[in-house]
C-alpha positions in Angstrom: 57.4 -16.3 27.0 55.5 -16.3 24.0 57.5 -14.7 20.7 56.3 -11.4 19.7 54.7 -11.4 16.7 54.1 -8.5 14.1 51.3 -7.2 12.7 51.5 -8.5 8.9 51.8 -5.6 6.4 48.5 -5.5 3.8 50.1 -4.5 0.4 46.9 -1.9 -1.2 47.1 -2.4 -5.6 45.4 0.4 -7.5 43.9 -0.2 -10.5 41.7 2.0 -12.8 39.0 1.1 -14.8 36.8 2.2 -17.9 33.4 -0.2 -17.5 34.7 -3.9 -17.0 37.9 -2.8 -18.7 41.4 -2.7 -16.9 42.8 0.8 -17.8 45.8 1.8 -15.8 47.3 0.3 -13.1 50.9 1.5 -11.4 52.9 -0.1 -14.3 51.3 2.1 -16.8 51.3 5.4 -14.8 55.3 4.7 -14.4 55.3 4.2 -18.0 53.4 7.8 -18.4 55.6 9.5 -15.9 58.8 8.3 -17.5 56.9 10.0 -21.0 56.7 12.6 -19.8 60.0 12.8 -18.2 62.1 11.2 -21.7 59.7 12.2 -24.1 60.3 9.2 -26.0 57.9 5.7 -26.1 61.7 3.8 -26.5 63.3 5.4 -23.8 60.2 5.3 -21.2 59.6 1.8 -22.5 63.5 0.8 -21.3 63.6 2.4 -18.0 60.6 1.2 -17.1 61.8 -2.3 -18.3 58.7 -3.1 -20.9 59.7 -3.9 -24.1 59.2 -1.8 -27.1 55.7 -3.5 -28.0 54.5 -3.5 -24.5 54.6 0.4 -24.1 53.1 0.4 -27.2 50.5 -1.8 -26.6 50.0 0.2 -23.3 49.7 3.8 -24.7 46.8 2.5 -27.0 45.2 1.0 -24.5 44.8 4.0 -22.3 44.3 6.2 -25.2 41.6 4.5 -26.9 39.8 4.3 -23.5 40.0 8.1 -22.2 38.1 10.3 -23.7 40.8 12.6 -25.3 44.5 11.1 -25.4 46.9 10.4 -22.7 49.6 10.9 -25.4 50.6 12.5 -28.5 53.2 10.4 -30.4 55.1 11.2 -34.0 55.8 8.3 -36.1 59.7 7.2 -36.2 61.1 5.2 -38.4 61.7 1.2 -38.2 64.1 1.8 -35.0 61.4 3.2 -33.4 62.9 6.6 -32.8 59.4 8.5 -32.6 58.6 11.0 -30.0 55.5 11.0 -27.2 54.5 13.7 -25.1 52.1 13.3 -22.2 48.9 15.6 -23.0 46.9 17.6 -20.1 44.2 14.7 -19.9 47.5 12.2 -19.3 48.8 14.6 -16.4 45.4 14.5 -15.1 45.1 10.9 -15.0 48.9 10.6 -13.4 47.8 13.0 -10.4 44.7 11.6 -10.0 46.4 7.8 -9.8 48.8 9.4 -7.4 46.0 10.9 -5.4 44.3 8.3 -4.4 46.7 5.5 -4.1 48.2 7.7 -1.4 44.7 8.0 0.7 44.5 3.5 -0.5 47.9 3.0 1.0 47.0 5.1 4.2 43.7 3.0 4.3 45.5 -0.1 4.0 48.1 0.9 7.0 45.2 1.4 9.4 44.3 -2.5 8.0 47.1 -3.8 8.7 48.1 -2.2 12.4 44.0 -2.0 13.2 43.0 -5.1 12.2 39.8 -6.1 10.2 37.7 -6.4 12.8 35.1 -3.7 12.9 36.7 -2.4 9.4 35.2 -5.3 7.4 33.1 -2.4 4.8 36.9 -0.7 3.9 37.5 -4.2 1.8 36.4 -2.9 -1.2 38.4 -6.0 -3.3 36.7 -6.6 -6.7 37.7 -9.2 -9.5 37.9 -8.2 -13.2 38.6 -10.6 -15.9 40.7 -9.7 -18.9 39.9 -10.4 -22.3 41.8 -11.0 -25.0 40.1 -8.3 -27.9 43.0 -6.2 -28.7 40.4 -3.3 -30.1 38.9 -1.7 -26.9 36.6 1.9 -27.7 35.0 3.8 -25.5 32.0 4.8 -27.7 29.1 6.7 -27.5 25.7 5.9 -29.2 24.7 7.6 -32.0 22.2 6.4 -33.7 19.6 3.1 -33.0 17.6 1.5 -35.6 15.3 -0.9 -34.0 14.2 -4.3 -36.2 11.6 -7.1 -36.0 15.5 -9.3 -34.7 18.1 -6.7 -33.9 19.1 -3.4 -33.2 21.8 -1.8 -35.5 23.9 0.5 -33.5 25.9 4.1 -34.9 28.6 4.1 -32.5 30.8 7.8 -32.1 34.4 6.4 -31.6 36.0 9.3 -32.6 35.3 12.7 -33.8 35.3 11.5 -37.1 34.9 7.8 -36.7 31.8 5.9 -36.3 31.1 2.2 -35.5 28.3 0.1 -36.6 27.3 -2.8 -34.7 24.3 -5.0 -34.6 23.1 -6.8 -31.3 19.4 -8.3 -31.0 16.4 -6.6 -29.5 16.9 -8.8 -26.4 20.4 -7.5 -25.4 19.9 -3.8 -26.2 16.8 -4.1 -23.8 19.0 -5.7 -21.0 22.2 -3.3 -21.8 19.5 -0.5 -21.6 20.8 1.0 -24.6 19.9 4.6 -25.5 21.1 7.3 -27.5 23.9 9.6 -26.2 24.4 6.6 -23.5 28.6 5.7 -23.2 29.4 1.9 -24.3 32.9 -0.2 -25.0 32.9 -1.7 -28.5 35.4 -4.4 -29.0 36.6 -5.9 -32.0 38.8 -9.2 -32.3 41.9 -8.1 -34.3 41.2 -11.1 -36.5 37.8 -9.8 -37.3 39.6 -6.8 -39.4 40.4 -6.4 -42.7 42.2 -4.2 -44.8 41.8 -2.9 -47.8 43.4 0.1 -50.2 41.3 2.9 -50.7 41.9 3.3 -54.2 40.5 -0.4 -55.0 37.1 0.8 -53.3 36.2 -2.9 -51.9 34.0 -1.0 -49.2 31.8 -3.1 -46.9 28.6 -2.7 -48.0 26.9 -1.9 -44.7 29.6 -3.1 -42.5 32.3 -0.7 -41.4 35.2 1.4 -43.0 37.7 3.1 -41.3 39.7 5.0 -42.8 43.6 5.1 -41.2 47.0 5.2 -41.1 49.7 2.7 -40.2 51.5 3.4 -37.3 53.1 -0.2 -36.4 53.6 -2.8 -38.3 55.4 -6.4 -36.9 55.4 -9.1 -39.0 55.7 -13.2 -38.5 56.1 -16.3 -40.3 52.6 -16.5 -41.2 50.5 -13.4 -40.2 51.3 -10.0 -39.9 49.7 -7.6 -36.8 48.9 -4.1 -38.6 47.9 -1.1 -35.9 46.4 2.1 -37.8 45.8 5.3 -36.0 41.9 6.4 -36.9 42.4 10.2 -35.4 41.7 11.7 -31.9 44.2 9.5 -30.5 42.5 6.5 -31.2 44.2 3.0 -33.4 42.9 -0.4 -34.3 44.9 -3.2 -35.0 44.2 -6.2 -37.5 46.0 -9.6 -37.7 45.8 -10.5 -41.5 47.9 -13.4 -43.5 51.4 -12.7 -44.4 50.5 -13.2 -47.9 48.0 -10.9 -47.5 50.0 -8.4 -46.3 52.5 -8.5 -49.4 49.9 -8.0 -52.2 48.9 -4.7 -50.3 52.4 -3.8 -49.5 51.9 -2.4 -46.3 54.2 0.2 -45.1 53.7 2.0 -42.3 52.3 5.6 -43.1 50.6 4.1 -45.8 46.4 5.3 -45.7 44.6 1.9 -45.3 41.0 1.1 -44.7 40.0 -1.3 -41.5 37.3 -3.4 -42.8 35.2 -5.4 -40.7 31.3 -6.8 -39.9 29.0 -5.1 -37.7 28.0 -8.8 -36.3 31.7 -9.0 -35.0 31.1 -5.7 -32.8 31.0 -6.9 -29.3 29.0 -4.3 -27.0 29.5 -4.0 -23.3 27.9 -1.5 -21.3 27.4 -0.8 -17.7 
């Protein structure tokens, strides 16, 4: 008599995404859910076991990719004592998460007690690869200047915040790029600067955004400086320690982000 053998269970894994970014996946909805629940990045971050930096790192991920903010945080001080509250768009994002991994896990239990034969089209499995730019905007074209070589890009990041990026006329042909038409802009953290605004060391045609510092974790040699730039939105720079002590950062100190248009990577759909 042969043994009976069972089915074997197909595990479904959600994962939301902006473009060819990685957004939110069921970590970071339990992270937003236990916001909402503690009000408090520390206390969400600890019963969701992420570290402090992780959350972090999490809520400006999400936020600088939605179009209005998942959360609203106040600055604490160095123990991190700040308060977060989930906004309307965040509670959206949570139910909609919810939503549909219920009708995936359903879909993956008729898999798994169905079989695949005959069901091949519900494999919708797709492969994104993650990058290692920490500065991730969703942005929207708002301006084009066409040259002989390139095309120079005004990029809305924020209500108040624009991005200028350069990319030649080959690439803004195949990215089909347009006014009004949505695009990520990312930005290696090394690629920004920062300046004081009272010294005036503007880029001249490059980019200058003016913010304020939020985080601020410093190491032996470099120090990783994260400002919020309004609507929800922060960038982060990675600058030399030494650096870092002639401007005296602080966090809630206005800073400006400096960096070169040519170091704006565009990726659109």
């Amino acid at each position: 008599m042969k043994p009976h053998m069972s089915k074997p269970t197909i595990d479904a894994a959600l994962s939301l995404r902006s473009g060819d970014r990685f957004l939110v996946g069921r970590d970071r909805i339990k992270l937003l859910e236990a916001v909402a629940e503690h009000g408090s990045i520390s206390k969400a971050a600890k019963a969701c076991g992420f570290s402090y930096k992780t959350a972090w790192d999490s809520v400006d991920a999400i936020n600088n990719l939605l179009p209005s903010p998942a959360f609203v945080t106040k600055m604490g001080g160095t123990g991190g004592g700040g308060g977060a509250t989930v906004t309307a768009e965040g509670l959206r994002l949570i139910d909609t998460f919810n939503k549909i991994e219920e009708k995936l896990t359903r879909l993956s239990q008729l898999i798994s007690q169905a079989g695949l034969e005959g069901n091949e089209e519900l494999l919708l499995f797709t492969f994104g690869a993650r990058i290692s730019t920490r500065n991730v905007f969703q942005t929207v074209i708002h301006k084009i200047k066409k040259g002989p070589v390139d095309v120079e890009l005004t990029l809305r990041a924020t209500s108040g915040a624009f991005i200028q990026a350069v990319v030649t006329n080959n690439a803004a042909k195949e990215l089909e790029l347009k006014i009004d038409k949505k695009v990520l802009a990312l930005i290696k953290a090394y690629s920004v600067g920062l300046s004081l605004p009272k010294k005036k060391e503007v880029h001249q045609n490059g980019n200058n955004l003016s913010g304020i510092i939020s985080r601020l974790t410093k190491a032996k040699d470099n120090c990783e400086v994260t400002l919020e730039i309004g609507d929800g939105k922060t960038i982060t720079a990675v600058i030399a320690r030494d650096t870092a002590e002639k401007l005296d950062v602080k966090t809630g100190m206005n800073i400006i982000a400096q960096f070169d248009p040519m170091d704006v990577i565009i990726a659109a759909n």
